[in-house]
TISE-650444 format. One record per atom (N, C-alpha, C, O, CB): residue in three letters; chain; atom name; x, y, z. Coordinates in steps of 0.2 Angstrom, whole numbers, padded with zeros to 4 digits. Glycine has a CB too. Layout:
N
  type  mol  atom   east  north     up
   Ala    A    CA      X      Y      Z
...
END
This chain:
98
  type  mol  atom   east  north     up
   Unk    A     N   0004  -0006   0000
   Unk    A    CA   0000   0000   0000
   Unk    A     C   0004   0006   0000
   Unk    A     O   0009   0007   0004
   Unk    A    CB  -0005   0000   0006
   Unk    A     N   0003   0010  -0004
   Unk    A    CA   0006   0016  -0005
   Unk    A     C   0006   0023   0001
   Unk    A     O   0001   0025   0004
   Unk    A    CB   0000   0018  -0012
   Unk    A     N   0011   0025   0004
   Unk    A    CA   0011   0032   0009
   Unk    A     C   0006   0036   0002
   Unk    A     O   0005   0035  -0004
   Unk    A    CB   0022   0038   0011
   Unk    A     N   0003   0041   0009
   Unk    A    CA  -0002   0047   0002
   Unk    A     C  -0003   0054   0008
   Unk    A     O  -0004   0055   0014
   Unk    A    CB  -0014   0043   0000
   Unk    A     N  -0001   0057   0004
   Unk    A    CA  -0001   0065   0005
   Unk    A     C  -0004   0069   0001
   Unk    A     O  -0002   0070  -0005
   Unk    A    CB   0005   0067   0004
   Unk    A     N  -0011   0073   0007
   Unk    A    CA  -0017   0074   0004
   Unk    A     C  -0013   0083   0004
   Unk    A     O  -0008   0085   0007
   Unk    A    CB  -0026   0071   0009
   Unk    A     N  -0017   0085  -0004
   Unk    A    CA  -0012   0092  -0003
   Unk    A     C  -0016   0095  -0002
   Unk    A     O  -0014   0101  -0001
   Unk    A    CB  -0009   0096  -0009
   Unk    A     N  -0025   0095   0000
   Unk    A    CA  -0029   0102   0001
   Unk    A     C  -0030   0099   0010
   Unk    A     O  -0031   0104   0014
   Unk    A    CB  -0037   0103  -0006
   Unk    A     N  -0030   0094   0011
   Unk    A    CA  -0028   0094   0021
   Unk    A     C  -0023   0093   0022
   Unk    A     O  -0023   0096   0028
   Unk    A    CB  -0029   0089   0025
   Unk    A     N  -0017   0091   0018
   Unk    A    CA  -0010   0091   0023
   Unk    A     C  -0009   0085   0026
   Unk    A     O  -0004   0083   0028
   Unk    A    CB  -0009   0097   0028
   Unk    A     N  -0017   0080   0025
   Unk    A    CA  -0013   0074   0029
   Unk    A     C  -0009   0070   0025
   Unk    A     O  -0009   0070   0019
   Unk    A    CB  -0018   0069   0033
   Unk    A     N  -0006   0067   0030
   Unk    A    CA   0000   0061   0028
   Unk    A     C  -0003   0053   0031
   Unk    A     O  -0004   0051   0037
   Unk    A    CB   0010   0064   0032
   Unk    A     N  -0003   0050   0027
   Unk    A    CA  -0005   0044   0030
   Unk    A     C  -0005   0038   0023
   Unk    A     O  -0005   0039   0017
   Unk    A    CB  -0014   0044   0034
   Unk    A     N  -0005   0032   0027
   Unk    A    CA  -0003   0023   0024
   Unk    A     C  -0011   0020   0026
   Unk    A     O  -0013   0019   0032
   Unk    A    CB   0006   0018   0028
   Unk    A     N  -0012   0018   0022
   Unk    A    CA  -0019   0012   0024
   Unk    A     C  -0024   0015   0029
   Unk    A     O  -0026   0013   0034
   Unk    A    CB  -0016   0004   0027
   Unk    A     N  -0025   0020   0026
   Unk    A    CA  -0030   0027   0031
   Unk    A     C  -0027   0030   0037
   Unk    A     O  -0031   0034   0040
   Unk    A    CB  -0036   0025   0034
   Unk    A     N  -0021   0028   0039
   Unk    A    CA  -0020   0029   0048
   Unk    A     C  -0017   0036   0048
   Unk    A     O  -0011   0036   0045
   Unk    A    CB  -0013   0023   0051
   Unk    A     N  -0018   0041   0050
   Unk    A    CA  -0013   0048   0046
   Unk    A     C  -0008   0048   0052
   Unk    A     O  -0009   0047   0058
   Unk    A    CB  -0018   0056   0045
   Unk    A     N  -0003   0049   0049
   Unk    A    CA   0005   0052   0054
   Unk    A     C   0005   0057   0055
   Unk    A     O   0006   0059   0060
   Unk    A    CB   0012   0051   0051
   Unk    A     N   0004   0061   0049
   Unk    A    CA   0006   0068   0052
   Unk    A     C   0000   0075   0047
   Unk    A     O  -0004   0074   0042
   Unk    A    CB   0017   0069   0051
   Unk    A     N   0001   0080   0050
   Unk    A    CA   0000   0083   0043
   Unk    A     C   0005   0090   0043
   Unk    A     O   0007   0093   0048
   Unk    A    CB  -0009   0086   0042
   Unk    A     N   0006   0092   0037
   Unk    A    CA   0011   0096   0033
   Unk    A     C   0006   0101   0030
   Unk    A     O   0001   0100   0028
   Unk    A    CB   0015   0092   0027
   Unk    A     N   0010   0109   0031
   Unk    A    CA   0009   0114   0027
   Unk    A     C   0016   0116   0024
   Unk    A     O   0015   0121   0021
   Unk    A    CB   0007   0119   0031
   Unk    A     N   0020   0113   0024
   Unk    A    CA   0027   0114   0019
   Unk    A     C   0028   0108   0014
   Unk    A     O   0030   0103   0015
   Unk    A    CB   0034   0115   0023
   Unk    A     N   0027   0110   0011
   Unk    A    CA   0027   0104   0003
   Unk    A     C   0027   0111  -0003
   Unk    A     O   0026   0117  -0003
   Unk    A    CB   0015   0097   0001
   Unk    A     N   0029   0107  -0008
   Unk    A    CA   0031   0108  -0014
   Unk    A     C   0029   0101  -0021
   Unk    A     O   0031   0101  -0027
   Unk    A    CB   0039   0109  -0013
   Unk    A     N   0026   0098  -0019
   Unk    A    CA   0027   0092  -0024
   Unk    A     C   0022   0092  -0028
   Unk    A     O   0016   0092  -0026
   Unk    A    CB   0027   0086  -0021
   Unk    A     N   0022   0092  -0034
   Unk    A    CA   0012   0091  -0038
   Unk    A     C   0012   0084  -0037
   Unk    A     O   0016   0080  -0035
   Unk    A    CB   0011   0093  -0049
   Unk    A     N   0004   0086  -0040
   Unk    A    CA   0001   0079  -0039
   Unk    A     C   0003   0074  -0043
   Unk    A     O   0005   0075  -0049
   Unk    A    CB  -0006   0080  -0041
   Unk    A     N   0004   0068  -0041
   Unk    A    CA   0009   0061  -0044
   Unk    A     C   0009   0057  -0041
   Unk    A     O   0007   0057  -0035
   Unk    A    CB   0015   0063  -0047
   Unk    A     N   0013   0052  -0044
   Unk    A    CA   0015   0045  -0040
   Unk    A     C   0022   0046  -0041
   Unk    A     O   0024   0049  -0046
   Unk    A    CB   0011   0038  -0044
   Unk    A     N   0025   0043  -0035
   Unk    A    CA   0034   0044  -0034
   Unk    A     C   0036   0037  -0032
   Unk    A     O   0032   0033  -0030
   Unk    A    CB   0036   0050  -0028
   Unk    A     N   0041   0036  -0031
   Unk    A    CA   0046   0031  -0030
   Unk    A     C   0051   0035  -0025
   Unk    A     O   0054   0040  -0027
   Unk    A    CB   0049   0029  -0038
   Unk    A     N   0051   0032  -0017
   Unk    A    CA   0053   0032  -0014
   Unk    A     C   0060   0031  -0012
   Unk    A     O   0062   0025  -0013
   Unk    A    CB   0049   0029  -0012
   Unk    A     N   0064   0034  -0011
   Unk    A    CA   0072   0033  -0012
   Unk    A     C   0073   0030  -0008
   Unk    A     O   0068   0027  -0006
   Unk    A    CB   0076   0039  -0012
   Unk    A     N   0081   0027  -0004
   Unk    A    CA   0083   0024   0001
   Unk    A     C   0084   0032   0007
   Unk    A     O   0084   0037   0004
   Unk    A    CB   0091   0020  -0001
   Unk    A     N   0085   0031   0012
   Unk    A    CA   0085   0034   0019
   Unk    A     C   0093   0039   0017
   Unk    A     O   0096   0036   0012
   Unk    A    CB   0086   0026   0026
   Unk    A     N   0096   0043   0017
   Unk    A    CA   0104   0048   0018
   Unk    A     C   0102   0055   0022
   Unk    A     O   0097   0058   0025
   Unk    A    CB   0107   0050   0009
   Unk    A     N   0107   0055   0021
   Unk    A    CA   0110   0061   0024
   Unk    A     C   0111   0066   0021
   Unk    A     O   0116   0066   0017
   Unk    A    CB   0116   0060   0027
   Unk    A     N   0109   0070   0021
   Unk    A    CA   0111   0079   0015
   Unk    A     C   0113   0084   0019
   Unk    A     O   0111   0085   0025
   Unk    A    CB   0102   0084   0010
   Unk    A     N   0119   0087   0016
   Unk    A    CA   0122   0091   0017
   Unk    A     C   0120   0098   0021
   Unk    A     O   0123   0101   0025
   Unk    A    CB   0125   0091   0012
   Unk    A     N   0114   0098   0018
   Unk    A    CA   0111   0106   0020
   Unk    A     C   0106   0102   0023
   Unk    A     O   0105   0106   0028
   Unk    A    CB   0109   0112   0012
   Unk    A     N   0101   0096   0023
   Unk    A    CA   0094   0096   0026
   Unk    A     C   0097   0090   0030
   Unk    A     O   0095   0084   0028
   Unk    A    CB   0086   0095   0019
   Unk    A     N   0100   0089   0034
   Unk    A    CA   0102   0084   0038
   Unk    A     C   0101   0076   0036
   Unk    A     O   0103   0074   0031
   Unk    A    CB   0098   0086   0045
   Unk    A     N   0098   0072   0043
   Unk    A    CA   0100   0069   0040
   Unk    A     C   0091   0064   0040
   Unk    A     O   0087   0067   0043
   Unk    A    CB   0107   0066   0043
   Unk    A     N   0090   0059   0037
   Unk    A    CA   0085   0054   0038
   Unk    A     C   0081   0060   0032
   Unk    A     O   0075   0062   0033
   Unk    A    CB   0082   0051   0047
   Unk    A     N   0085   0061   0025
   Unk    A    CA   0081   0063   0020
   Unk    A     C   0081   0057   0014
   Unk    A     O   0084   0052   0013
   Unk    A    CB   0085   0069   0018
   Unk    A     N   0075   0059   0010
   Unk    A    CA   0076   0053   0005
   Unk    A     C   0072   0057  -0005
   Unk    A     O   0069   0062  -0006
   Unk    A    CB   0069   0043   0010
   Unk    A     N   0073   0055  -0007
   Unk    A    CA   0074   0055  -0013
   Unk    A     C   0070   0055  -0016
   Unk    A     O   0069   0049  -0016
   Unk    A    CB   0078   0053  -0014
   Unk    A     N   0063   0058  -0020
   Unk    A    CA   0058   0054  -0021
   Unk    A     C   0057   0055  -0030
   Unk    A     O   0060   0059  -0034
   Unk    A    CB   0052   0057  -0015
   Unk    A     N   0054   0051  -0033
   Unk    A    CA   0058   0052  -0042
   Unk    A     C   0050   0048  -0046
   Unk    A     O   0047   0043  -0044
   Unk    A    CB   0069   0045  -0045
   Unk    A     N   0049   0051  -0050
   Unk    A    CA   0045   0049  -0055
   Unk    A     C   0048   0046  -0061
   Unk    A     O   0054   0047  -0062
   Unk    A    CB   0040   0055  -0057
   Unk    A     N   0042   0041  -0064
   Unk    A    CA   0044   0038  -0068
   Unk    A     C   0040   0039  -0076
   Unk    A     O   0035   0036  -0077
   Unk    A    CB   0044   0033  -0066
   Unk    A     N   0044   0043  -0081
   Unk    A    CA   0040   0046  -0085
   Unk    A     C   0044   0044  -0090
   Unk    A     O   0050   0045  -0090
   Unk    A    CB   0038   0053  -0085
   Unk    A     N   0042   0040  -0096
   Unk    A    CA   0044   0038  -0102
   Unk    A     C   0047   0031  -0100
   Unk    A     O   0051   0029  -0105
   Unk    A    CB   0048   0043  -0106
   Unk    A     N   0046   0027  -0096
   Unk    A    CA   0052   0024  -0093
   Unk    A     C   0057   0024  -0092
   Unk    A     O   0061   0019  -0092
   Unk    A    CB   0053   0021  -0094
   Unk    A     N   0058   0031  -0091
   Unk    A    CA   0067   0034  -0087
   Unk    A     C   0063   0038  -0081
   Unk    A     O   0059   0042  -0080
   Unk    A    CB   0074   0041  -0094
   Unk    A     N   0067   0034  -0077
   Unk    A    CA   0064   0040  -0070
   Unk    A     C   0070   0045  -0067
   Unk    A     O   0075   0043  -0066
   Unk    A    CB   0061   0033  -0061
   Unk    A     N   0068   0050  -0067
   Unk    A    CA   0069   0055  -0063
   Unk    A     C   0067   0060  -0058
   Unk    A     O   0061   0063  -0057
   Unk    A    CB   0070   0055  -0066
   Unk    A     N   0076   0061  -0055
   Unk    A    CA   0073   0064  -0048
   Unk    A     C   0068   0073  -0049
   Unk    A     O   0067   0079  -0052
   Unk    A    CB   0083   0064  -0043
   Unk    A     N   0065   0070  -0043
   Unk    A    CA   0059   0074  -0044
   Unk    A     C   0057   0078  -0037
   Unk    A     O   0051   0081  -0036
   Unk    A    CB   0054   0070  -0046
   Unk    A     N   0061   0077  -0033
   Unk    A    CA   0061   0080  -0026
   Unk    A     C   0063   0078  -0020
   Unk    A     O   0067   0073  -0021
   Unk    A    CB   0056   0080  -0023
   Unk    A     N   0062   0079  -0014
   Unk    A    CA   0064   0078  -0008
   Unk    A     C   0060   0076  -0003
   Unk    A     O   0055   0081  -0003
   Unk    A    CB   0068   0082  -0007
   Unk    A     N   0059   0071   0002
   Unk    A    CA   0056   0073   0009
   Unk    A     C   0060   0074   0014
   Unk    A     O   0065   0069   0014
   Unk    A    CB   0052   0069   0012
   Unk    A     N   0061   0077   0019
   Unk    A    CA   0067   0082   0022
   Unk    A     C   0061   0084   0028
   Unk    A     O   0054   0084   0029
   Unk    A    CB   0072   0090   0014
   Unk    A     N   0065   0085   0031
   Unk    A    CA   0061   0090   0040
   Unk    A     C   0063   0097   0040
   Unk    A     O   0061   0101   0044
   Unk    A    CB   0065   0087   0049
   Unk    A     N   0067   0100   0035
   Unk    A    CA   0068   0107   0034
   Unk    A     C   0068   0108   0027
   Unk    A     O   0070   0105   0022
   Unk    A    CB   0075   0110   0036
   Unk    A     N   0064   0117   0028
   Unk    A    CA   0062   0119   0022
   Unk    A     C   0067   0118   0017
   Unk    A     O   0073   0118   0019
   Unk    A    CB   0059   0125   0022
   Unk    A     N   0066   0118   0010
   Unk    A    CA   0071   0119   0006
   Unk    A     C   0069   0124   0001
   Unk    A     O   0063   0125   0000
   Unk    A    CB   0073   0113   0003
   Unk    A     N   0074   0127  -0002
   Unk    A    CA   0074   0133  -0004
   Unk    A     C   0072   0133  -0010
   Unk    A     O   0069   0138  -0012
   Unk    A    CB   0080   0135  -0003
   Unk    A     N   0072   0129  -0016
   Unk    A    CA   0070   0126  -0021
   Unk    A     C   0069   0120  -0023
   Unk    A     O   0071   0115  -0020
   Unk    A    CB   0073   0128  -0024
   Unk    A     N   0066   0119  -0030
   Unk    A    CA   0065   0111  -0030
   Unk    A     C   0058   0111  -0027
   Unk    A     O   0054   0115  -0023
   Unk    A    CB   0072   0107  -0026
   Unk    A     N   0056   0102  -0030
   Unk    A    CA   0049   0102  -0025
   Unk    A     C   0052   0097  -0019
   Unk    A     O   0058   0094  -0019
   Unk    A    CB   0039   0097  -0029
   Unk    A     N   0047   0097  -0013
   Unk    A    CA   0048   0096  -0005
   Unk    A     C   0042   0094  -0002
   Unk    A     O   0036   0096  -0003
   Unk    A    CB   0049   0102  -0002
   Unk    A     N   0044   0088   0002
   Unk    A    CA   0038   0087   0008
   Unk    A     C   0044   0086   0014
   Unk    A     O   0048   0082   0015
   Unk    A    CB   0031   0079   0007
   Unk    A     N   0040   0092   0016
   Unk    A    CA   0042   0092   0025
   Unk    A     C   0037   0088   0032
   Unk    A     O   0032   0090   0035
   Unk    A    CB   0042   0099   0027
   Unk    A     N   0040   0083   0035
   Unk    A    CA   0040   0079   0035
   Unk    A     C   0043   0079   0044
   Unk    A     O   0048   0082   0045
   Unk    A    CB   0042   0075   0030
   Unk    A     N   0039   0077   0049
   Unk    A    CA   0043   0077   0055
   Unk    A     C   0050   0071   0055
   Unk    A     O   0051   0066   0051
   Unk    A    CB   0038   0075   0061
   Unk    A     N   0054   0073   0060
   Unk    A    CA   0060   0065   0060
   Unk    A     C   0054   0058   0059
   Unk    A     O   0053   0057   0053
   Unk    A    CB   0065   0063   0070
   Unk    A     N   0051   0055   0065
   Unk    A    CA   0048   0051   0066
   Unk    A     C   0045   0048   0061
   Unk    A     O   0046   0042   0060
   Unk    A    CB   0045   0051   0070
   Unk    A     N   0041   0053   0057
   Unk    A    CA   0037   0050   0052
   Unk    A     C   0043   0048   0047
   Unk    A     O   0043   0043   0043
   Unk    A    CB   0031   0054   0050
   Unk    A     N   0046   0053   0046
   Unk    A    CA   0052   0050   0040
   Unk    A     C   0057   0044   0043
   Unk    A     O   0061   0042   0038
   Unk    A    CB   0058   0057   0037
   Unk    A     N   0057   0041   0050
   Unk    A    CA   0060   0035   0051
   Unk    A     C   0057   0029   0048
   Unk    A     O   0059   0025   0046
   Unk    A    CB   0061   0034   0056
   Unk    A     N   0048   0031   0050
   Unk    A    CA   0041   0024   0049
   Unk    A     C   0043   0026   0040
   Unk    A     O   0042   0020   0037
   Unk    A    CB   0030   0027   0053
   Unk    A     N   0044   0029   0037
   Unk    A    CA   0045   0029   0031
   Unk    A     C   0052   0024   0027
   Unk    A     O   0051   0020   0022
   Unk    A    CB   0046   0035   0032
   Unk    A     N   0057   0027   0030
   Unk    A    CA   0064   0022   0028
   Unk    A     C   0064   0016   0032
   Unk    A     O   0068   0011   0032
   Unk    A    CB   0072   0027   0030
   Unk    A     N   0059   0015   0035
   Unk    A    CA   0061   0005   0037
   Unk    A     C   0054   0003   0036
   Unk    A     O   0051  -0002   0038
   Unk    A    CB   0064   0002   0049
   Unk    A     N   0052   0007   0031
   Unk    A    CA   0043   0002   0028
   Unk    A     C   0046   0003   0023
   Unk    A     O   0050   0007   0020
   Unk    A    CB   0034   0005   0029
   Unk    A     N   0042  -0005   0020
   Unk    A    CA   0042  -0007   0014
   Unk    A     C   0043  -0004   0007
   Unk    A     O   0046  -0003   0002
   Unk    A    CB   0038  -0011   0014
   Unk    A     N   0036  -0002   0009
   Unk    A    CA   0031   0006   0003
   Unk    A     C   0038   0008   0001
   Unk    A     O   0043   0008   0004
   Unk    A    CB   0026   0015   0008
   Unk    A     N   0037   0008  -0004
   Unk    A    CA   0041   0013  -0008
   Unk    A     C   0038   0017  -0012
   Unk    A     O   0041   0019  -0017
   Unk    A    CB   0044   0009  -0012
   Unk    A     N   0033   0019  -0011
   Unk    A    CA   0026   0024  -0018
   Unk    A     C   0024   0028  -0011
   Unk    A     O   0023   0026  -0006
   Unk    A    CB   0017   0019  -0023
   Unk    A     N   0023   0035  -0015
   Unk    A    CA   0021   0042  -0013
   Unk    A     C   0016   0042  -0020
   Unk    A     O   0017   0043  -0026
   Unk    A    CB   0028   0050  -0012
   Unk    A     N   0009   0042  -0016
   Unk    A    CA   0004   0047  -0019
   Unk    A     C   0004   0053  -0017
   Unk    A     O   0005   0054  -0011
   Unk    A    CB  -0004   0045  -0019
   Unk    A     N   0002   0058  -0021
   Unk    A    CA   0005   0064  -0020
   Unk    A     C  -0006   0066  -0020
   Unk    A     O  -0008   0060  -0020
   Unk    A    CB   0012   0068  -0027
   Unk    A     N  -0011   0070  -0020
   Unk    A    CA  -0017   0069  -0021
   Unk    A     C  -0019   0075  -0020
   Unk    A     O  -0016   0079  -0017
   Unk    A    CB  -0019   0064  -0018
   Unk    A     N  -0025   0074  -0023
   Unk    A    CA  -0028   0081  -0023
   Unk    A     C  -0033   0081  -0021
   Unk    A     O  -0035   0076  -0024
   Unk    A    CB  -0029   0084  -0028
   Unk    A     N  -0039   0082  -0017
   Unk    A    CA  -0047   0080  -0017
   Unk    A     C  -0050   0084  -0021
   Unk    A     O  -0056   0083  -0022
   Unk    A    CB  -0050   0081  -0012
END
């Protein structure tokens, strides 16, 4: 089952349960591919990578990070929830609109 990040509530939630909700995002509506767990230089650490797949070459396509970022798209994300994130399975971000 897919993480889903509602953009007109902000909630964040997997199989209806919501984790958290966010007013800092940047991301349009889409389906993403979940990166592995690192460390970024400027957005510390337990960031991850998140990348669409369009033509059958995927590319990167943003970040979820716990600090804002300056450009580029973004979902900001507390630590915790970005840990339940890098040690679950899921690998897919619906991004969603109502």
């Amino acid at each position: 089952m897919a993480w889903v990040f509602d953009i007109d509530t902000g909630e964040f939630s997997r199989n209806g349960k919501v984790f958290c909700h966010s007013e800092r995002f940047n991301l349009p509506v889409g389906t993403y591919l979940i990166g592995y767990v690192r460390t970024h230089p400027d957005l510390g650490e337990v960031v991850m990578m998140v990348y669409r797949e369009m033509m059958e070459v995927v590319q990167d396509e943003g970040i979820i990070c716990g600090e804002p970022c300056i450009v580029g798209h973004y979902l900001n994300l507390p630590r915790i929830v970005r840990l339940r994130i890098a040690t679950s399975e899921d690998r897919v971000l619906e991004v969603v609109q109502d």
